[in-house]
N, C-alpha and C positions, 0 to 999 in steps of 0.2 A: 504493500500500500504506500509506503514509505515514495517508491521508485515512481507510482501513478502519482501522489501528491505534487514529484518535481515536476511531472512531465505536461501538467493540464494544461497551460501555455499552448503546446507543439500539438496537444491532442484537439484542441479547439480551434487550431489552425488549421490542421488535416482537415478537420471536419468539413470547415469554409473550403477548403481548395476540392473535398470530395464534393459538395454541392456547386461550387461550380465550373468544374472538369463536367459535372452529369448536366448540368441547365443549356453551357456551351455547347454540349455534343449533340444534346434534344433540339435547339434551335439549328443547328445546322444540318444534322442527320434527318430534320425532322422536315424540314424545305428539300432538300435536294430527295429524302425519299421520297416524298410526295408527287414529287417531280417523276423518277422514274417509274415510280408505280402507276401516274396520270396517261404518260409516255406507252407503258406497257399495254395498259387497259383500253386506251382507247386505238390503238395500232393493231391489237390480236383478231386473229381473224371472225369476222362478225363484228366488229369491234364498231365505235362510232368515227372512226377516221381509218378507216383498214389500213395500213400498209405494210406488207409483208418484209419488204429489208429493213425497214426501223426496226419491225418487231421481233426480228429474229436475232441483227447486233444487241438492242435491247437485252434482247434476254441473255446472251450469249454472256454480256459484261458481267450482270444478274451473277449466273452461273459460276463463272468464274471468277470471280472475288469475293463471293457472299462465304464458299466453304474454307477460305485460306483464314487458319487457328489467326487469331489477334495479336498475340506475340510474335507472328512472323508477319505479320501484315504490318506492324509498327516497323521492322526494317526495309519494307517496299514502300512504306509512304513517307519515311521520314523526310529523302532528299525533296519530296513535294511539301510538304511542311514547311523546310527552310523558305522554298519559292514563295508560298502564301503568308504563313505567319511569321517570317523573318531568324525564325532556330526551330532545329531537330529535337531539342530539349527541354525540360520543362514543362509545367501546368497546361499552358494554351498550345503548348506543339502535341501534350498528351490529349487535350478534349478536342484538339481538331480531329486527329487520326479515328479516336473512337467515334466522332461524329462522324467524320469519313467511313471506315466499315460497319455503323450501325444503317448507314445510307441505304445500301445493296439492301439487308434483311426489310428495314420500313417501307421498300421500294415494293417488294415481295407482297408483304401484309396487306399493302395497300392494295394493290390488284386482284389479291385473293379478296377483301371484303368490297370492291366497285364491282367484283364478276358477279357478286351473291347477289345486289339486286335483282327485282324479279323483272324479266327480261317484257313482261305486259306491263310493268310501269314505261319502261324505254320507250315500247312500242306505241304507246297511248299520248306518250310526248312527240313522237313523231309524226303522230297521223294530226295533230294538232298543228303542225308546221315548226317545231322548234327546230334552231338548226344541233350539229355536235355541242358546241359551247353551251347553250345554253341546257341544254341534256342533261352536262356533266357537274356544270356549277349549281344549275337549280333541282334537278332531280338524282343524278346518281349519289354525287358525295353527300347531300342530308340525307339520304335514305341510307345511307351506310355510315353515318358519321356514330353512334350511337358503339357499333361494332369496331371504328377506328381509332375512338379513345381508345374501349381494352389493349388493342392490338398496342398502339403509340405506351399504354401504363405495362403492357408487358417488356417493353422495348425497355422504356425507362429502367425498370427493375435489371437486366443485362447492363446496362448502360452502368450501372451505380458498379457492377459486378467489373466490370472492365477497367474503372477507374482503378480498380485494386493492379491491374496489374502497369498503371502507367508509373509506376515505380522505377521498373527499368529504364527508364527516359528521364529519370529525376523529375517526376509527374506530380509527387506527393500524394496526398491525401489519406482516407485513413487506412486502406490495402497499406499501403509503404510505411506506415508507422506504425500497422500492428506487425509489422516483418521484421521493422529496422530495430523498434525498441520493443518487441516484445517476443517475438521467434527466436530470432537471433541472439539476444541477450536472455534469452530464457526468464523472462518473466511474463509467466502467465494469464497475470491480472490485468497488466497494460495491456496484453493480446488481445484479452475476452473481453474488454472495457470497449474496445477499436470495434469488434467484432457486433457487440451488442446495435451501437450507433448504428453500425450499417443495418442490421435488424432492424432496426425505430425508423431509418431513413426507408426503407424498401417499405414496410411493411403502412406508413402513412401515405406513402405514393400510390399504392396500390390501394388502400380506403376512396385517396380523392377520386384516381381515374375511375375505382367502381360508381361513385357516388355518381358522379357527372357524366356517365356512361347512361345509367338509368334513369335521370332528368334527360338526357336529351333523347333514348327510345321511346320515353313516356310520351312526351311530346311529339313524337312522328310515329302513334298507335293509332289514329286517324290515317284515314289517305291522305296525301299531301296534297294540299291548296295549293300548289305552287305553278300547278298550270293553268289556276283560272283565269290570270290575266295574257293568256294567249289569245 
């Protein structure tokens, strides 16, 4: 207890750099996956903008960078790090990268929950004359925003998990302080004290996104109004 007394300082520091290593990776992982999941969904065949070489490179990147482990994706994107954030190291070169490969996965989720609209809402907005755009802004993504919270709070919970390992990068937060001063120094209380946080932290995120997941189903348990003013 002695050892956690010195260290509350560095422990409430971790904290702030794990929350925001995970807020930074959410806002950018969280645009650009939206982006390729938008990208996916509306290019796949039947899709509201068919075309088949977007959607097959598309998917192709998808594929290939979503399964490369984290740990080794942080040495293929480091030298792109430097180019964007200005260093390979540290806090904001660790929450880009994780923003960057939680990318591919939110790109994925997203597509999987725009396909699950029921394809007679689509069709009901088309016979009405909407063009694509308006489809996707007014009918596909509310009708699946309810299902894109959990998907975005499940993301976030990996996101928090990933920060643990931006240690290797001199990333901080509370992964690298329950390693630095508590694995490694063998004291176990500073470990489980790092550890618990990250509990409280996953474990509140996942209340919110439930909570706001189920206000906004609630709300789109009617048909949606959103074609009347066609």
């Amino acid at each position: 207890m002695d050892r956690l007394n010195e260290l509350w300082p560095d422990l409430w520091k971790a904290a702030l750099e794990t929350l925001y290593m995970t807020s930074f990776a959410l806002v950018l992982g969280g645009i650009l996956g939206l982006a390729i999941g938008v990208i996916l969904y509306v290019t796949r065949p039947g899709g509201l903008a068919e075309n088949r070489p977007v959607a097959v490179i598309a998917n192709l990147g998808v594929n290939f960078f979503r399964p490369i482990p984290f740990v080794l994706f942080v040495a293929v994107a480091q030298p792109f790090a430097r180019v964007v954030v200005g260093t390979g190291i540290g806090t904001t070169a660790g929450a880009f990268m994780i923003g960057l490969a939680a990318a591919f996965a939110i790109g994925r989720i997203v597509e999987q929950h725009l396909v699950s609209v029921s394809p007679g809402v689509i069709e009901a907005a088309r016979a009405m004359g909407a063009g694509p755009a308006r489809i996707l802004f007014t009918v596909a993504i509310p009708e699946s925003l309810g299902p894109l919270i959990l998907g975005y709070t499940f993301i976030v919970v990996a996101l928090i998990d990933m920060t643990a390992m931006a240690g290797l990068i001199g990333g901080g937060g509370l992964g690298a302080f329950a390693q630095i001063y508590g694995f490694r120094q063998f004291e176990p209380v500073v470990m489980w004290t790092a550890i618990v946080l990250i509990v409280v932290f996953v474990h509140l995120v996942q209340m919110l996104g439930t909570w706001l997941a189920r206000r906004i189903m609630r709300r789109w348990e009617a048909p949606p109004a959103a074609c009347a003013s066609w």
